[in-house]
C-alpha positions in Angstrom: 68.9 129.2 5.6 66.8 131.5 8.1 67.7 132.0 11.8 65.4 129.7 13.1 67.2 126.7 11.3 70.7 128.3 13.3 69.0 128.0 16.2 68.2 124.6 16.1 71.9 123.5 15.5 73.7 122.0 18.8 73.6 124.6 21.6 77.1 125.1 22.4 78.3 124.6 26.3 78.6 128.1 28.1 82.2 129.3 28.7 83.6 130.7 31.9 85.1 133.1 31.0 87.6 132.6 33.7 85.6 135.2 35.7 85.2 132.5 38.7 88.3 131.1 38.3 90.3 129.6 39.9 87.8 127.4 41.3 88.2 126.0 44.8 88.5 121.8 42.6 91.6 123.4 41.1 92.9 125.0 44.0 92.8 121.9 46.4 94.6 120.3 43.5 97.6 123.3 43.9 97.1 122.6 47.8 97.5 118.9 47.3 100.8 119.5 45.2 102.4 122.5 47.2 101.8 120.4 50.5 104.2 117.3 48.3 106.9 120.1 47.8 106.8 122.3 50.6 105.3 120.9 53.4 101.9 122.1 55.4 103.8 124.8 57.3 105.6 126.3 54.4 104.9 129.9 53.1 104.1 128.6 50.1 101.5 126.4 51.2 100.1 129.5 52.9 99.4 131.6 50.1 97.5 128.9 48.1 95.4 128.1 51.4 94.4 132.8 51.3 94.1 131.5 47.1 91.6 129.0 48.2 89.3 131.0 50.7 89.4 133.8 48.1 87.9 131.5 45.5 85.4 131.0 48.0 84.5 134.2 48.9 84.3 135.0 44.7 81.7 132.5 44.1 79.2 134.0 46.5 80.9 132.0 49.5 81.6 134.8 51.7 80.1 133.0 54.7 81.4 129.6 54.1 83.5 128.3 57.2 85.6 126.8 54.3 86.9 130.2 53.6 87.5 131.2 57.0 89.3 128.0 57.2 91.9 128.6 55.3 92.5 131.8 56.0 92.4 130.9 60.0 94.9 128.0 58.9 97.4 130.3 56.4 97.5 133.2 59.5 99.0 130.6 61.8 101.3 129.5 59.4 102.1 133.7 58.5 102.4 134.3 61.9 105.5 131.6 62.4 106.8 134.7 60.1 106.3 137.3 62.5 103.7 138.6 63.9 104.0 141.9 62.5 103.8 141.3 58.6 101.6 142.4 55.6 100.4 139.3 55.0 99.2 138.7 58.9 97.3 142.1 58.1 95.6 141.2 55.5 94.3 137.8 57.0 92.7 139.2 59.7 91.3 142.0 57.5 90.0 139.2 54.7 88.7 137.2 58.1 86.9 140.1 59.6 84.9 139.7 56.1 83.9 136.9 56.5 83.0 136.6 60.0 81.2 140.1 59.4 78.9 138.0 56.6 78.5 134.9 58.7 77.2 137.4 61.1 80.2 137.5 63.9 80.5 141.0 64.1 82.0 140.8 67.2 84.7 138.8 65.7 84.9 141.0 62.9 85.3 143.8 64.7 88.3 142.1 66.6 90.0 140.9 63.6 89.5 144.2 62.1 90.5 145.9 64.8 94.1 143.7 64.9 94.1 144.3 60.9 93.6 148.7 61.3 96.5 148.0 64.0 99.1 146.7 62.4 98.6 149.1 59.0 98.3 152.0 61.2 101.2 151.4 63.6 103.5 151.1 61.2 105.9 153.3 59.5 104.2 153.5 56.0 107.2 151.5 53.8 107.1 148.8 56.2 103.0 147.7 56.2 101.5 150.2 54.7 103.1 149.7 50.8 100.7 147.7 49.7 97.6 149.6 50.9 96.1 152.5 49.2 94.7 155.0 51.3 91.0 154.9 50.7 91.2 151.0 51.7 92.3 152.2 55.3 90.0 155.1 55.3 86.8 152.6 54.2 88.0 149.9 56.7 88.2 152.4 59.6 84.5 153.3 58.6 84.0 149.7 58.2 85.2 149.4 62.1 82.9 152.6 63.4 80.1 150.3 62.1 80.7 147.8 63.2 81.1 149.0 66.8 77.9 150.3 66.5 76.0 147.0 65.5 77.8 145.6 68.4 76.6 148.4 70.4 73.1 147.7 69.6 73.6 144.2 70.0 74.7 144.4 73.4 71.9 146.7 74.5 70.2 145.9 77.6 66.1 146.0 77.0 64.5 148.8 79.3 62.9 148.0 83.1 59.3 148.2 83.5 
């Protein structure tokens, strides 16, 4: 039997892989359920809503208002929390991304601005635990950016 005759066998279905995975299907499924057993303002419910714009943002989604979403919808329901919370942090920080791709700097720049604020404000075992220090360092340079594009953007044209 030669290689050419193996190729002609059935062509087997590609596999995932799980790289992409969990996919946004599943994860409305997990939303569906979690809503049945916790309710729509639970913490919970929260975390699989930040589950589901992630999943969106991994498949080449970034800009997709689906993403920003749910994370817009899981902040409110953090924020019944407290205002002041790693989680709240890390919404605005994974919204500034995707406003930033949508091409809202302006509202990226707020919601990173809110994000840089709370981390930096903050004695470092309260907010700051689950941040390493070259995150903060690159966001900060992500703000300076930023301000710059909006800078530019907000350039009057010269008289004549």
């Amino acid at each position: 039997m030669s290689r050419a005759d193996d190729a002609t066998g059935p062509v087997p279905s590609p596999q995932p892989w799980g790289w992409f995975e969990p996919t946004p299907a599943q994860l409305r499924e997990k939303l569906t359920a979690t809503r049945a057993r916790c309710g729509e303002d639970s913490v919970e419910y929260a975390f699989v809503l930040v589950e589901l714009g992630d999943a969106h943002m991994v498949q080449g989604r970034l800009s997709n208002p689906a993403a920003q979403a749910s994370y817009e919808t899981a902040l409110k329901i953090f924020q019944t929390e407290g205002q002041e919370t790693p989680e709240v942090a890390w919404l605005y920080d994974k919204l500034a991304n995707v406003k930033q791709s949508s091409g809202d700097t302006f509202g990226a720049e707020a919601d990173l601005k809110k994000a840089l604020a709370l981390w930096q404000d903050r004695p470092p075992d309260k907010l700051r635990w689950a941040l390493r220090d070259d995150h903060l360092t690159r966001r900060e340079e992500d703000l300076e950016r930023l301000r710059k594009v909006n800078a530019f953007k907000n350039r009057k044209p010269p008289e004549l």
